[in-house]
C-alpha positions, 0 to 999 in steps of 0.5 A, spaced: 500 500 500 502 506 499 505 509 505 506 516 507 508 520 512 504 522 518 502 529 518 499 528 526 503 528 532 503 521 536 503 525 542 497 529 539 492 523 539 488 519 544 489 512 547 484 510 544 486 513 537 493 511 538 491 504 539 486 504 533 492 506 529 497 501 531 491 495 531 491 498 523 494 495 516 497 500 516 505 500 517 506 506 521 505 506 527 508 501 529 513 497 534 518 502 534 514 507 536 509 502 541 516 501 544 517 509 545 509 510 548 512 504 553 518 507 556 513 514 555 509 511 561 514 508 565 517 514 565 510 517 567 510 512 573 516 515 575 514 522 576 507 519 579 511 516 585 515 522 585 510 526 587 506 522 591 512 522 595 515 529 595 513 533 600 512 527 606 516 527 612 517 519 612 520 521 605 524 527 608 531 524 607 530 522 600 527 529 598 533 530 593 531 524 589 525 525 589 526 531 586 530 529 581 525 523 579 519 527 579 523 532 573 527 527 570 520 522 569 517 528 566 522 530 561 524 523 559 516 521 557 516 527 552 522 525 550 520 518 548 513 521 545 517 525 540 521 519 539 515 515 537 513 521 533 521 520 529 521 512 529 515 512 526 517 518 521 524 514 519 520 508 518 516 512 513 522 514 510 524 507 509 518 504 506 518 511 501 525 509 499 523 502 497 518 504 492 523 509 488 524 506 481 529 501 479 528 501 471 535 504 470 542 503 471 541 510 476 535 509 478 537 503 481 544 506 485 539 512 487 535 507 490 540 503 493 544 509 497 536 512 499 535 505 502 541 505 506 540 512 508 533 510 510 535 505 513 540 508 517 535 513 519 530 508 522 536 504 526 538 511 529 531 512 532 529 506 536 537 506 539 536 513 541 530 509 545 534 505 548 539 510 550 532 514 553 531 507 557 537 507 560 536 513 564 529 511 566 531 505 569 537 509 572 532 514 576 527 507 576 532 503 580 533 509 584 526 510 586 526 503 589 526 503 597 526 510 596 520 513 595 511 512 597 511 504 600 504 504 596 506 506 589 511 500 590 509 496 585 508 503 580 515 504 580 516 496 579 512 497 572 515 503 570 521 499 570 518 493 567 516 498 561 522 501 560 526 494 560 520 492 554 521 499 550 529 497 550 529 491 548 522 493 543 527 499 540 533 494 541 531 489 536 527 494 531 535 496 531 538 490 528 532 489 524 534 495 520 541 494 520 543 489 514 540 494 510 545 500 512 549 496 508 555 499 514 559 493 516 562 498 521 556 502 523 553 495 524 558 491 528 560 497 533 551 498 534 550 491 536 556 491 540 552 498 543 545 494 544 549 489 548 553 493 553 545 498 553 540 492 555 545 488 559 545 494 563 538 496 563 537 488 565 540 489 571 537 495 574 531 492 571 533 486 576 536 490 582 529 495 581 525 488 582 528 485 589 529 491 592 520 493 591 519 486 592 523 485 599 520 491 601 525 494 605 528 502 605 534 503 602 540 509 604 539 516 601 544 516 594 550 520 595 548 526 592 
């Protein structure tokens, strides 16, 4: 079917649209940016227990976290939105790529190096979700045993989330690499994808034992 680049903003849609349109025939949106939306709401979750922990006197020792959470959850969620916006948006470049024409000899290196340069495009944006999804899991994995005992479970979704988003966004990466037709670019992002997810896998598991333990935490070393 004929793709075209979508002229409203994800962020700008209702759940209810967004769904819709994923649940579509239609390639975009997709699972680049259905990986952005989730890092969105865990990061939204960590500005939730944030503020639902500012402010309290059992939770006074913890205050610059907490603040730093609140912020950053905020910032991250609408970073990863217009991350959703620009996956999807480097998606479309590449399947218009994949339409050129390919009756001549030029045509057919035009295509060539447009593919390739779309392809690069659409490898770059799910890795910059999953560099996103690094630092969520940072102020997630920070949150845990420092934050409102009753949205214990919230920060561990928001962990989960992001654990999900990177390894979504990562996997959309190393579909799009072959078609970079950058040997080095490639080996240096698969190596990149490995050192991120085993790090983001950690604070996934540290986050989780340190909710499901139930136990407070020393204030960070701020």
């Amino acid at each position: 079917m004929e793709q075209q680049r979508q002229s409203v903003s994800l962020s700008d849609l209702t759940v209810g649209q967004f769904v819709e349109r994923l649940s579509s025939a239609e390639p975009v949106p997709g699972g680049g940016a259905a990986s952005a939306l989730a890092g969105a709401l865990g990061s939204s979750l960590v500005a939730m227990v944030a503020s639902l922990s500012l402010g309290r006197s059992r939770y006074a020792a913890y205050e610059a976290t907490l603040a730093r959470a609140e912020a950053a959850g905020k910032k991250l969620a609408a970073e990863f939105l217009a991350l959703s916006d620009r996956d999807s948006d480097a998606y479309a470049g590449y399947a218009a790529a994949l339409k050129l024409p390919r009756d001549t000899d030029q045509q057919i290196e035009a295509r060539r190096a447009a593919i390739r340069a779309a392809a690069r495009a659409a490898s770059d944006a799910p890795w910059d979700c999953v560099r996103t999804c690094q630092q969520l899991m940072e102020i997630a994995e920070a949150l845990a045993g420092r934050s409102n005992v009753n949205a214990a479970s919230d920060v561990l979704v928001a962990a989960l989330l992001g654990e999900a988003a990177a390894r979504g966004a990562a996997d959309n990466v190393r579909i799009n690499l072959p078609s970079t037709g950058d040997d080095d670019y490639s080996a240096t992002m698969d190596r990149q994808l490995d050192e991120a997810l085993h790090d983001i896998s950690a604070l996934a598991s540290q986050t989780r034992e340190i909710v499901l333990s139930g136990r407070a935490r020393d204030p960070e070393d701020e």
